[in-house]
N, C-alpha and C positions, 0 to 999 in steps of 0.2 A: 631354182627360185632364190637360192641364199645367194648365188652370182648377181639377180638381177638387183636386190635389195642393195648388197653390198654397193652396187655400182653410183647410187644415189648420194653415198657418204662420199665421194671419192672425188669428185670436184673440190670440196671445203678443206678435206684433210682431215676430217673430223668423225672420231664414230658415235658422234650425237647431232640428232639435227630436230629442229621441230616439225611436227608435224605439217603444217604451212611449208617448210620448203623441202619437205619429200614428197607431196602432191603437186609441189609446183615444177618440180625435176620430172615428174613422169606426163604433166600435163602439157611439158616445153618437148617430149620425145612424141605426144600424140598418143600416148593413154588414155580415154576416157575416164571420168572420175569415179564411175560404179568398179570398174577394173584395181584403179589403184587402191582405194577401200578394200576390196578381197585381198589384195596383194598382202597390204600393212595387215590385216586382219592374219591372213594365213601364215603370217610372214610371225606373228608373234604367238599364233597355236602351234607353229612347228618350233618355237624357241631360237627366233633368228634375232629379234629384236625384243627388245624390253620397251615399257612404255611407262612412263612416270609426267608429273608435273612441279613444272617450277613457276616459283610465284616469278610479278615483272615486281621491281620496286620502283620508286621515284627517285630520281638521283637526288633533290634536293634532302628530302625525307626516306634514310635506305628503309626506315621499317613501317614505313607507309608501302602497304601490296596496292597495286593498280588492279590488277589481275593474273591470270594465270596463262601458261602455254605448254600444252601439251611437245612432249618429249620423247623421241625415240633414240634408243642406244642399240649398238651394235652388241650382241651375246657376245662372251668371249675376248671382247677387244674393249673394252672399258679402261685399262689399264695401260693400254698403247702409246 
């Protein structure tokens, strides 16, 4: 599982990604979306990924929040 998860960062370079484009990497492979939910879910009760939220701001105004997007990070590799 930690192979398939891993594989989702690995286009971007990146071991954070939002959640939007880790359901949309598994749903461009033919995942169904109940699938990729267990995944992320399992995926962060076995300690493969973390999940946090960062606000969007407004470029004109930084400390105006538009909203928020959910955030997944690689365990382990944060500092890479």
């Amino acid at each position: 599982m930690k192979a398939q998860v891993e594989e989702a960062f690995n286009p971007l370079g990146s071991n954070e990604l939002y959640k939007e484009q880790f359901i949309k990497y598994f749903l461009d492979k033919g995942m169904r979306r109940k699938n990729i939910n267990e995944l992320w879910m399992n995926a962060y009760k076995m300690n493969i990924i973390s999940i946090g939220v960062k606000p969007i701001v407004s470029d004109e105004k930084p400390l105006e929040i538009l909203g928020h997007v959910t955030v997944f990070k690689l365990v382990g590799r944060e500092d890479e």
